[in-house]
N, C-alpha and C positions, 0 to 999 in steps of 0.2 A: 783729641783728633781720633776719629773712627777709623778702626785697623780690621779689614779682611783675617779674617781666620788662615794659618798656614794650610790646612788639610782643603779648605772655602775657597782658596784660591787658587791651589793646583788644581782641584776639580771647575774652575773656571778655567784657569788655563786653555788645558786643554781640550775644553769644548768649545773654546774659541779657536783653537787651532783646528779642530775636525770642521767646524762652518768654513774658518777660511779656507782650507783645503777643497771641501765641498765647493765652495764659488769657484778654486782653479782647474778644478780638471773635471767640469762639465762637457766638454767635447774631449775628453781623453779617450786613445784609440784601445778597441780591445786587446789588452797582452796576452791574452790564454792563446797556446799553440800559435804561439809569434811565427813570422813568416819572414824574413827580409833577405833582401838581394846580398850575395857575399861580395867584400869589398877585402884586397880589389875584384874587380870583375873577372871572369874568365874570358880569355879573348875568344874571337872564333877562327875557326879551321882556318887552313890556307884553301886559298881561291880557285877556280874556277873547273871546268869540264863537265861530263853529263851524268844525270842525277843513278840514268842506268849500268854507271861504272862501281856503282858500290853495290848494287841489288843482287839481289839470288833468288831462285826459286831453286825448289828441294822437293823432290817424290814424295820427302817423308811425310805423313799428317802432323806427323808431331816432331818439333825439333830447338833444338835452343845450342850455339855459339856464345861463347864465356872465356875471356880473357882470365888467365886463372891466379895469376897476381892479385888485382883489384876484385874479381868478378863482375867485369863489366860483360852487359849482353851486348853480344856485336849482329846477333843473328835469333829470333824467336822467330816460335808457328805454332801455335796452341799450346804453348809450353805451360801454361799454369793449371793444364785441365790434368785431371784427375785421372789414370789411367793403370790398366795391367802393365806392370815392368818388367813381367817373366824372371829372366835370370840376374835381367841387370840389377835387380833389389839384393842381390848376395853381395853387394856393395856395403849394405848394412848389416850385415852378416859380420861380414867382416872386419867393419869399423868397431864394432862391440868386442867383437873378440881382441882388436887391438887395445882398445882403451884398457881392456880386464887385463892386461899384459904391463902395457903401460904403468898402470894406477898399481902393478904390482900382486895382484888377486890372480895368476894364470900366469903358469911359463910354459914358454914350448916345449920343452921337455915332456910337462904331463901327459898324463897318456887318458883319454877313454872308449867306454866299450861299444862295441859295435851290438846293437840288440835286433832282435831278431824283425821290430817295427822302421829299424832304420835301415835296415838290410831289404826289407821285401818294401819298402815305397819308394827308396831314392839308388838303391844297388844294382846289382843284375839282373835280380826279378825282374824290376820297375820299367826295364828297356828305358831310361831315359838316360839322360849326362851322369856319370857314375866317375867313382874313382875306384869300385869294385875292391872294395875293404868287404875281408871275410868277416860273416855273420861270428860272432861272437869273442871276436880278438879283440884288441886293444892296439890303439893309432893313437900318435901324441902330434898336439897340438899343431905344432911346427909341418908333419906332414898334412892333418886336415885343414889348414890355412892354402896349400900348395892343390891340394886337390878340388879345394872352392874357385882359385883363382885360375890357374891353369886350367883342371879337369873339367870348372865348373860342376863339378861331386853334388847331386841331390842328396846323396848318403853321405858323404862330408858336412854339407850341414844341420841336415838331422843329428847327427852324432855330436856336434858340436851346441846343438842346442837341446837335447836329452842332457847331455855331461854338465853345460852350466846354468839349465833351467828347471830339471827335472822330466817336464814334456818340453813338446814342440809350443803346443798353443803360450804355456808359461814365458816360451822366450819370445814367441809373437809380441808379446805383451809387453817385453822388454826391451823388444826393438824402437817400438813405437814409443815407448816412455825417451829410451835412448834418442831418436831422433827430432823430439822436442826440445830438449837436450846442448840440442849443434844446430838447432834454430831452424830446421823442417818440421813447418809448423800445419801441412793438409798430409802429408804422408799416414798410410796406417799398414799394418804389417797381420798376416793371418796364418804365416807359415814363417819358416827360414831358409825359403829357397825360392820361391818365386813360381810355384806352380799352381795351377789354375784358384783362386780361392777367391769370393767376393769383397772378402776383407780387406785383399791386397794391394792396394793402391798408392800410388808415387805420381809426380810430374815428372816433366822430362827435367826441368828447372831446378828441381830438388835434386833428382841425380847428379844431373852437373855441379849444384853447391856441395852435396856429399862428396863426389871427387875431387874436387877442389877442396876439403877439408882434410881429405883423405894424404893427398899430394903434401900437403904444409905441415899438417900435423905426425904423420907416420912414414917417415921418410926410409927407413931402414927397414919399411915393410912394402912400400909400395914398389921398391924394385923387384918383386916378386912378378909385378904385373908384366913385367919386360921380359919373364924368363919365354924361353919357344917351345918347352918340352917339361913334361916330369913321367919319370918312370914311380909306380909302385905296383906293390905285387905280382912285379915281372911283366905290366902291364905297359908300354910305354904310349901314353897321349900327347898332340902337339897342341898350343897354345889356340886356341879357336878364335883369336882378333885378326884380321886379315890385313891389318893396318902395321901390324909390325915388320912386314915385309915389305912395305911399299916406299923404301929410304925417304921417308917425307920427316923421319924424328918422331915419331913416333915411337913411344914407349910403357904404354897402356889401354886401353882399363880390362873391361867386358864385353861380352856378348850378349844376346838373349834372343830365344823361340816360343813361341806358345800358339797355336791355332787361335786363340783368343787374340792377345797382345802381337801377332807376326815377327817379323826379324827388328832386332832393334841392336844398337851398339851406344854403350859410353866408349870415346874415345878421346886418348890424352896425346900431343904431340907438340914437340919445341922446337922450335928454330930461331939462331941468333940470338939466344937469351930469352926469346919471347913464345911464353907457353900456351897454347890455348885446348881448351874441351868442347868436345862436341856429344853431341847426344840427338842420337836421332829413334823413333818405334815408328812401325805400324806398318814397315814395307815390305814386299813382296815375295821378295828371294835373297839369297847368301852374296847374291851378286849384285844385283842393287844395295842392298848394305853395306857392302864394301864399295862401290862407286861413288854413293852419294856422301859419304863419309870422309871421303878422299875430296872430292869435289868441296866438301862444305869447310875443310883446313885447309887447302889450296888456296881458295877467295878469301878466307880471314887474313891467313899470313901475306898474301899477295896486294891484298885491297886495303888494310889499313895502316897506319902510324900511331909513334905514341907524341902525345901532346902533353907538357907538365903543366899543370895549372896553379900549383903550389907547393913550395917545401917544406919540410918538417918544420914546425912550429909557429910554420906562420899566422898571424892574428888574420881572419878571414870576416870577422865583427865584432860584434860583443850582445850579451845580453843583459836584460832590465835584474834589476836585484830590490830583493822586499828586506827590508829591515838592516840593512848592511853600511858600512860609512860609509863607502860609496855608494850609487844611485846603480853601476854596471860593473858588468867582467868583461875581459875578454876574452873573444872565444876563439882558439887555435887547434889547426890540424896536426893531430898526434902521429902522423908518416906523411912522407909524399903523395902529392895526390895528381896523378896522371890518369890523362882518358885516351881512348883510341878511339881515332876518329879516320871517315875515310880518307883515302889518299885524294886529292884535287878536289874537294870537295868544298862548299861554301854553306854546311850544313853550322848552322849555330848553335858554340857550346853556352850555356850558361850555368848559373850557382847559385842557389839559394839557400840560405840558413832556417833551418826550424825547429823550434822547440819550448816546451809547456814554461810560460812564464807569469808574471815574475817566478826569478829564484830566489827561494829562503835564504837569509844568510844566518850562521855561516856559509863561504865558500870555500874550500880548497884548492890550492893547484894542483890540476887534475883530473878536475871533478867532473866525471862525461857529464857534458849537458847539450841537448841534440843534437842536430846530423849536419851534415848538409849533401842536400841533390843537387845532384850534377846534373844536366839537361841535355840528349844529344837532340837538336830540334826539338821537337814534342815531345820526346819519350825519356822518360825517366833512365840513364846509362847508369847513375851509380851513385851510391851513396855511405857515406865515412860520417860516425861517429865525431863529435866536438869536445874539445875540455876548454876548463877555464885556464885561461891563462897565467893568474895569479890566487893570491889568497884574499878573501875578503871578510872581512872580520863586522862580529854584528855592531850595527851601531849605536849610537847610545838613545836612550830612551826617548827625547822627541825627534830624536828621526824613526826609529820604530813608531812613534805614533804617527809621525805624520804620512808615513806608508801604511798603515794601515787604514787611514781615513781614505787614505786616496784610492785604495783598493775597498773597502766600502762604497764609495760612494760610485765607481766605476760600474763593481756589480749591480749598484740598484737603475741605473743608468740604462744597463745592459738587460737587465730584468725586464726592463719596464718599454727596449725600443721592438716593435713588431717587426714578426718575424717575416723574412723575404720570402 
């Protein structure tokens, strides 16, 4: 009796399994950058009233509202354009100098020197925001944090970026590195103060996510923002946020000026548990800044609610898996996921899951694997990372092959249909 070779016949095998495969998923859907509706569904808002009970309009050209929990945007207006930030950029000033504190490299205690370059562009010479440190003393850490925040100090952070960069431009460079960093990814940095330079440029969108990175991650520094005063060198300055006085809960951020960039504010303020940041450039006077400022946390806090959409670890779907004993994972949200939505409103939330598939297996529990968008009507409110839900371990040898025929034969599929 005639006997198949054993080496003759796996390689028969399995080129009968790539044909068959090949015959069943001819009309198999593209999985790259998978897309599907999160299950269960997000409901939508509660019902009814008129669509101009949630709207705003704002002086500012430029403006963005951010629930500072989630970082939901409740309020944009050119927020993603690229613009002068003036002072409110000493936000990342600041962040750097936390993190160097944080990560252990920088105590406030340290002290350094006041040079004779950071005396004559950001001190008394300069007529601009100063905390008027004498030219060639020595200030520690602890007070030029107080003098960036409060005094807003041109010469606080020049001294602070000569002390941990060598020059000014070296720590430009280091901001910028730094804020790719925490995932502001158009920002670039050409000073460490925020005065006039072409290189300097933030959204408003990015300030608000730096404050809100700022609030979460540096808590024991950012009460600094709330203080109303600091004396040095006999010199006593008051907090220049206008918002701190206005009992709304308010307990942050900045300010900023420039002929170029105009009056601009980060502003941080909580009520009821519920935090939100504003950010507003580009307006007129110290009093429309503070009005529309006030105005623009009044309507958030007043106009909207929180809605949960899901709890910690809830399975929201699953995705495809290449080479794994199972076929799928599932895919769970790693926190609560609530949106704000407006009050009486019949605006529709919904949920989508997305992300590059199939996944390779191994899987871990864990293992981020895409997002999902939250949808406030048309516009994108918010989006939270996915993990797998469990482990998924690789599978054995003709399921790896019969996933990879099927992903062959998909690609050539896809190769081969014209493009729309």
């Amino acid at each position: 009796m005639w006997e198949l070779p054993r080496r003759a016949f796996g390689q028969w095998f399995w080129a009968a399994v790539i044909v068959f495969a090949a015959a069943s998923v001819m009309a198999a859907p593209n999985t790259k950058n998978a897309e599907k509706k999160a299950q269960p569904a997000a409901k939508a808002a509660p019902a009814a009233a008129k669509a101009t009970d949630h709207t705003l309009s704002t002086l500012a050209p430029y403006a963005v509202l951010i629930e500072a929990e989630t970082g939901m945007v409740l309020l944009e207006k050119n927020a993603d354009q690229l613009i002068a930030p003036a002072s409110l950029s000493k936000l990342m000033t600041a962040e750097f100098v936390f993190n160097e504190i944080k990560q252990g490299r920088l105590k406030t205690s340290d002290e350094f020197f006041v040079s004779v370059n950071a005396w004559r562009k950001g001190g008394a010479p300069s007529r601009t925001s100063s905390m008027f440190a004498a030219v060639q003393s020595r200030v520690s850490v602890e007070d030029l944090l107080h003098g960036v925040i409060i005094q807003s100090g041109n010469d606080s952070c020049i001294i602070l970026a000569e002390g941990l960069a060598g020059t000014e431009d070296q720590f430009a460079d280091k901001l910028t590195s730094r804020a790719r960093e925490i995932g502001l990814t158009k920002a670039t940095f050409g000073n460490s103060n925020g005065l006039p330079n072409p290189n300097h440029l933030m959204t408003v969108k990015e300030l608000a996510l730096l404050a809100r990175h700022i609030i979460a991650t540096y808590p024991e520094f950012y009460r600094i923002y709330g203080e109303t005063e600091f004396t040095f060198n006999k010199i006593r300055q008051l907090n220049r946020n206008p918002l701190l006085a206005m009992n709304i809960g308010a307990d942050g951020m900045k300010t900023g000026f420039t002929k170029e960039a105009g009056y601009g504010i980060v502003g941080s303020a909580q009520q009821k548990g519920l935090r939100l940041i504003v950010v507003l450039n580009g307006l007129k006077s110290e009093k429309e800044r503070a009005d529309e400022a006030r105005k623009v946390l009044e309507w958030g806090f007043n106009n909207f609610q929180t809605n949960f959409l899901f709890a910690e670890g809830t399975q929201v779907g699953d995705a495809k898996i290449y080479g794994g004993e199972k076929g799928s994972v599932p895919l769970v949200v790693p926190r609560v996921i609530k949106v704000m939505v407006p009050r009486n409103s019949r605006e529709r939330i919904t949920a989508r899951i997305t992300y590059s598939g199939p996944v390779p297996a191994p899987v871990q529990k864990g293992q981020p694997i895409g997002r999902i968008k939250v949808w406030r009507g048309d516009t994108v409110a918010l989006e939270v990372p996915l993990e797998a839900g469990e482990d998924v371990a690789q599978g054995a040898i003709h399921r790896r092959a019969w996933d990879a025929a099927t992903e062959l034969v998909i690609g050539l599929v896809r190769a081969g249909m014209p493009k729309l």
